[in-house]
C-alpha positions in Angstrom: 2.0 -11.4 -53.7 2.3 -14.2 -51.6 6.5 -14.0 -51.4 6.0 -10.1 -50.6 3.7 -11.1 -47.6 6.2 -13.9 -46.2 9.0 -11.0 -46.6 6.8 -9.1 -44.5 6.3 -10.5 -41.8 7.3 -10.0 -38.2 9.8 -12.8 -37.1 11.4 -11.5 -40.6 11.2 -7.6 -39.9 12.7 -8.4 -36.5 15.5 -10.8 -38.3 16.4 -7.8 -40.6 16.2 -4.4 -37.9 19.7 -3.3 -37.4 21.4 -4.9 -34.4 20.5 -1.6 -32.0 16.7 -2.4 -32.6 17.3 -5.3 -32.2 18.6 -5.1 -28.9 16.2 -2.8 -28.1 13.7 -5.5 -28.4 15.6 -7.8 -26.8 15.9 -5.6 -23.9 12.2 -4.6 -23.8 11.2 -8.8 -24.2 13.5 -9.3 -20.8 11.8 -6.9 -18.7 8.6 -8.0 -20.1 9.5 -11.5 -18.5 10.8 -10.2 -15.9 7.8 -8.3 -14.8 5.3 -11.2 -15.4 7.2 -13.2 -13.5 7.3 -11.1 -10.5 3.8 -10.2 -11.0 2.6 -14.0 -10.6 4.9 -13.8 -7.2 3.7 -11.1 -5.9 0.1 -11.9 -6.6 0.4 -15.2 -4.9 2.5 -13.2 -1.7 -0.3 -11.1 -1.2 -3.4 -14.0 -1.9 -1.2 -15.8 0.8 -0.9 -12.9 3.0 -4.5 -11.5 3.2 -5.6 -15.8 4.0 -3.5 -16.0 6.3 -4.3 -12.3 8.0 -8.0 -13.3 7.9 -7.5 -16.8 9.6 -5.4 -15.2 12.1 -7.7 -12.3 13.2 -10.1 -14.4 13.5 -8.4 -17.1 16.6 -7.4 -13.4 17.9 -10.5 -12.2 18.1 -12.1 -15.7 19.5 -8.6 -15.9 22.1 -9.5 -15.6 25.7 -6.2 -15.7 26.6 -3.5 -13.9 24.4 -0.6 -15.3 26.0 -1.9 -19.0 25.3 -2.8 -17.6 20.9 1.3 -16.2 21.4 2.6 -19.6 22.7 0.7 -21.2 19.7 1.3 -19.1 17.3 5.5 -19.4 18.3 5.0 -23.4 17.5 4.2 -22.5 13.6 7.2 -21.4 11.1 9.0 -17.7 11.3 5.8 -15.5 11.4 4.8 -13.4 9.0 2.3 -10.6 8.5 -0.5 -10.1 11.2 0.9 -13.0 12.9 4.5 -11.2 13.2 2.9 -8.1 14.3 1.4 -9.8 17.2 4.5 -11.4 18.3 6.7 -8.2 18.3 3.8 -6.5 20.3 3.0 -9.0 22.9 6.9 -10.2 23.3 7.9 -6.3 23.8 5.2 -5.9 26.0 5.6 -9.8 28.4 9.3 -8.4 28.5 8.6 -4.6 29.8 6.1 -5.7 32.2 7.9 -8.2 33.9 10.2 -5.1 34.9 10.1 -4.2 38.2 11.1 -0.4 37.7 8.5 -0.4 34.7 5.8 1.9 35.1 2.2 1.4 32.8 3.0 4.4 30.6 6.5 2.7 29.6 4.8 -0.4 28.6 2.2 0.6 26.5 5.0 2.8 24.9 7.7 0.1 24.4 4.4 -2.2 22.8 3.6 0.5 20.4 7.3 1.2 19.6 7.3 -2.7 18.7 4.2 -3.0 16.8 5.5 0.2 14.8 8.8 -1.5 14.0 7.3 -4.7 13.4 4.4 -3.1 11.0 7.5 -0.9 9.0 9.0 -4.8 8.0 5.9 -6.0 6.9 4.9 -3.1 4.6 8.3 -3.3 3.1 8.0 -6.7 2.4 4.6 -5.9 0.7 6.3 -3.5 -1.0 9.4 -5.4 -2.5 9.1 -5.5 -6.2 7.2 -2.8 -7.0 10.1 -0.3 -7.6 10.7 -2.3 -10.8 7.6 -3.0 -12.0 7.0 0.9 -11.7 11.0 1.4 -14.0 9.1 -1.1 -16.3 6.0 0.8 -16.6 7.6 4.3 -17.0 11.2 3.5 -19.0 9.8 1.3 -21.4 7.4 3.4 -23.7 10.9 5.3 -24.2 12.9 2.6 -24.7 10.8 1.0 -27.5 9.9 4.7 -29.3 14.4 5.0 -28.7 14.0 1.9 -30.9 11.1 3.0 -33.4 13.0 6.9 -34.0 16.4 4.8 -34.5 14.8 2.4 -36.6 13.0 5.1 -39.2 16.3 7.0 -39.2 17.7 4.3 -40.8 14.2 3.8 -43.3 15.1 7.3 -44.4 18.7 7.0 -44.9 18.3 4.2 -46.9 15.6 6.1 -48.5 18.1 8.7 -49.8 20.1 6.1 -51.4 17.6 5.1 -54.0 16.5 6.6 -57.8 13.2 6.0 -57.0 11.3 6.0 -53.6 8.3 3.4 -53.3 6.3 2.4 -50.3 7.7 -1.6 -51.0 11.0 0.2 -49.8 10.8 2.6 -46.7 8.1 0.4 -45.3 10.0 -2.5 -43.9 12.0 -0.2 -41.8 9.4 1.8 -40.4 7.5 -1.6 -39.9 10.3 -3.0 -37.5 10.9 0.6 -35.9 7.2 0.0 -35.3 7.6 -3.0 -33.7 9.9 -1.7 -31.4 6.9 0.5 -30.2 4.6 -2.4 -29.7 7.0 -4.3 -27.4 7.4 -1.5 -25.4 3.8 -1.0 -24.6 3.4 -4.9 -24.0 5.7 -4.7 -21.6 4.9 -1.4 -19.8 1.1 -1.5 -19.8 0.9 -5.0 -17.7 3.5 -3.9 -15.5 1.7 -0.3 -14.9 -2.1 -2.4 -14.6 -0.2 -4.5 -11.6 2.4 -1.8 -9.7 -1.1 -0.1 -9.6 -3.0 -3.2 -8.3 -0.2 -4.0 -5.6 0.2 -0.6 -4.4 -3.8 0.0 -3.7 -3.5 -4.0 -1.9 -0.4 -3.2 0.2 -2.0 -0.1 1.1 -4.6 -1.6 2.2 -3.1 -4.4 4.1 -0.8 -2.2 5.9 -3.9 0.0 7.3 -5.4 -3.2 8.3 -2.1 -3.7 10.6 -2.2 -0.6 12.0 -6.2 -1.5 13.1 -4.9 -4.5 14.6 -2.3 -2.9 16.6 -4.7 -0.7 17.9 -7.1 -3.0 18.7 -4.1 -5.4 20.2 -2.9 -2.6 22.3 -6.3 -1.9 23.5 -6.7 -5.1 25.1 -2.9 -5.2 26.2 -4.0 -2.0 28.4 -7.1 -3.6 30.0 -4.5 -6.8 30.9 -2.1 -4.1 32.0 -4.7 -2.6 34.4 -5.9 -5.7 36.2 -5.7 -6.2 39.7 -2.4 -8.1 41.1 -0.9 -7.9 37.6 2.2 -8.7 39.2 1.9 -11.4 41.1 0.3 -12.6 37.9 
């Protein structure tokens, strides 16, 4: 009893499935790694991203003076996020108003353009990733019940071969086609739970840029319709 339980068990199922199962599973156990690993990356990317979004919303909304928060804000490393959204806005907007031939409607066009542009690079960086976790989610069910229906072909074939037919002898190979299965739902549930997860978050961060720019150009028009601008 004991020697048919040893025989039985997993690490020797998957040392005896045929070498297509087994690469099956060795396929399935990559992207599995693969998609943790780039589901503790992203998690931190986006932890990082909404701090640093709240800290800098809040000096914007406590800044006086925007062009003194954009001066700052150059001295720190290449921006990101909110930060980089400011920058593109305010830069596109310093550059079109210092134009002599500019007229108010072209600047608060050309700062919209820039915020747009700016916003589009952000969201795809929020986005990067996702397209595989979302192949892991949806191909690897398939891949692991490819695995399982290859793996009980092979159960029954054997099966044929034999006077007598016992469960002791088509079990081990449906066993390992099973297992084949229950890699490739370890690897696609997690990695549907976070695509999910990310996609809802980048969603929501990217709305929260398009507020911002709003609210930036909002005061870049009361600036733009002070007296003596200009000279200013």
């Amino acid at each position: 009893m004991q020697s048919g339980l040893e025989e039985m068990s997993i690490w020797s199922l998957i040392a005896g499935a045929s070498l297509l199962v087994q690469a099956v599973m060795l396929i399935l156990v990559l992207a599995s790694l693969l998609s943790w690993y780039l589901i503790v990356l992203r998690a931190k990317n986006l932890a990082r991203t909404e701090r640093e979004m709240a800290q800098f919303y809040s000096r914007f909304r406590q800044a006086d003076d925007l062009h003194h928060l954009y001066l700052e804000a150059g001295k720190n490393n290449p921006a990101t996020g909110l930060q980089s959204v400011f920058n593109a806005g305010y830069q596109e907007f310093q550059t079109l108003n210092q134009l002599s031939n500019s007229d108010n409607s072209h600047v608060t066009e050309g700062t919209e353009r820039a915020m747009l542009v700016a916003i589009g690079e952000e969201g795809a960086q929020l986005e990067k990733g996702l397209s595989f976790l979302a192949t892991v989610g949806s191909v690897s069910p398939y891949i692991g019940l490819f695995g399982t229906v290859w793996g009980i072909m092979n159960a029954f074939i054997g099966l044929s071969q034999v006077q007598q037919a016992t469960l002791s002898t088509v079990a081990p190979g449906i066993a390992e086609a099973l297992i084949a299965t229950a890699i490739g739902l370890f690897a696609a549930i997690p990695a549907v739970i976070a695509y999910n997860r990310f996609s809802a978050s980048a969603a929501t961060i990217t709305s929260r840029y398009y507020l911002f720019g709003n609210e930036l150009q909002m005061r870049l028009h009361r600036t733009l319709h002070k007296p003596l601008k200009r000279a200013a």
